[in-house]
N, C-alpha and C positions, 0 to 999 in steps of 0.2 A: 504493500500500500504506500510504499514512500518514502517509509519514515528517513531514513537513512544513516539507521542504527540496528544493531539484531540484537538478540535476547543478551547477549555475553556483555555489550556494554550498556544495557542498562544493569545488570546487575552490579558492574560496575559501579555504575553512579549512585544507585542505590546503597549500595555500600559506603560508599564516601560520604555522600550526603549523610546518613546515620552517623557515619563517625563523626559528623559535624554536628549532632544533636537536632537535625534536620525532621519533621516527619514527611513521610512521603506518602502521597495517594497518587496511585498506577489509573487507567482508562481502561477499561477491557469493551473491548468490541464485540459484540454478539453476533453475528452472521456475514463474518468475512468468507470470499469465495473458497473451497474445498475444508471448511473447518465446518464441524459439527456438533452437537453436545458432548460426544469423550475429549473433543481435540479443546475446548475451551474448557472443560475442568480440568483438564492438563495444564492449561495456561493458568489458570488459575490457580493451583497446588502447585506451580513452581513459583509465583508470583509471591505467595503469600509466605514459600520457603525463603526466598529472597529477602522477606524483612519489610511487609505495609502496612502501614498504621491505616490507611484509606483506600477506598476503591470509586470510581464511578464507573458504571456502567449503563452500556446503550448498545443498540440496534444498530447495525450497519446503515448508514444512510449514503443513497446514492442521490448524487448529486451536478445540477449542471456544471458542465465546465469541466467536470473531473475524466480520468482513465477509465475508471470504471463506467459514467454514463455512457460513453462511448459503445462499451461492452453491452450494459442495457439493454442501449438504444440498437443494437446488432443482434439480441436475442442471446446474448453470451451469459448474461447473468439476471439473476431474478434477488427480487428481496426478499428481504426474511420474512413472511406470511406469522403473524400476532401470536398465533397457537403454537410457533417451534419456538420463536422468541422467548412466551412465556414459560414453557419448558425449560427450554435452557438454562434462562436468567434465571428461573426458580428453585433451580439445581445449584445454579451455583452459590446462590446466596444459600441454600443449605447447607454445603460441603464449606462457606468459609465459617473461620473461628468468630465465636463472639466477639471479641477483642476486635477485629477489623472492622469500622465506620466506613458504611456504605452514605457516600454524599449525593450519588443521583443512582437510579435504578430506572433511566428513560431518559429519552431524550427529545426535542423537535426541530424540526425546519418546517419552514412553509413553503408552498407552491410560488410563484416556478422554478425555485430554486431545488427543492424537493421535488425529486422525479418517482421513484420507488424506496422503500412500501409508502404507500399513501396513509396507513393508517400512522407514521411518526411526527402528522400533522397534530396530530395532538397529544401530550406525553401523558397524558392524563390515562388514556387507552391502554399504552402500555403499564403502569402503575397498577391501574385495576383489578387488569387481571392478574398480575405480579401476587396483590393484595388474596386476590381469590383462592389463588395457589399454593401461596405459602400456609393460608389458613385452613386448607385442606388437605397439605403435604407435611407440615411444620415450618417454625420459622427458621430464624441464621442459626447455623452451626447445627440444627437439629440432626444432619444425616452423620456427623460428626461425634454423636452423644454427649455435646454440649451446647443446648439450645441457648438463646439469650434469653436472659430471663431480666425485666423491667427493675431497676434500681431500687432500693427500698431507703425508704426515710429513715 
């Protein structure tokens, strides 16, 4: 996708930055081309071996302008359809540890800039059903047998 780094140096930087007293929140992407729900809890249990105090996570968005829309707009690639997303995402925020703050769990663009999925027009969509799943799956860290359990006074 671009970045113009691999996994080896952000671990890197990940590391430094901690040793700098740093905390760090990672992006994980949900429905990059040839990655699936094992290959993103993959990323995600290396992530969180790596040392993150935070995560956000979101929905691949294809977008004008970009390599990817191109791909799109050529029938090469498709968006993540609401129901794998929510899967996913709801896996993974199970398998992470409580300790990890999740600062988004969705995302949005608008039209025309947002080509596919159309439903990341609204982040609320994906949330929802985030919300449905985990409270029918369990919440963070529960596939872990350390659910988060609410702060007490």
């Amino acid at each position: 996708i671009n970045r113009g780094h691999d996994f080896a140096c952000y671990q890197r930087t990940t590391q430094l930055a901690r040793e700098r007293g740093l905390k760090v929140c990672s992006h994980l992407i949900v429905g990059l081309p040839g990655e699936g729900q094992a290959e993103c809890l993959q990323t995600l249990e290396r992530v969180v071996e790596t040392g993150v105090d935070g995560i956000k996570l979101h929905p691949l968005h294809i977008v004008k302008g970009s390599i990817m829309a191109k791909a799109w707009e050529a029938g090469r690639l498709n968006g993540i359809e609401l129901e794998d997303y929510t899967l996913t995402a709801g896996e993974m925020i199970r398998h992470t540890p409580p300790e990890v703050i999740y600062h988004r769990i969705s995302a949005s663009a608008r039209r025309p800039t947002l080509l596919a999925p159309l439903w990341c027009e609204n982040r609320w969509t994906g949330m929802v059903g985030l919300d449905r799943y985990l409270n029918e799956h369990g919440v963070q860290g529960s596939a872990l047998g350390r659910p988060w359990l609410p702060p007490t006074a």
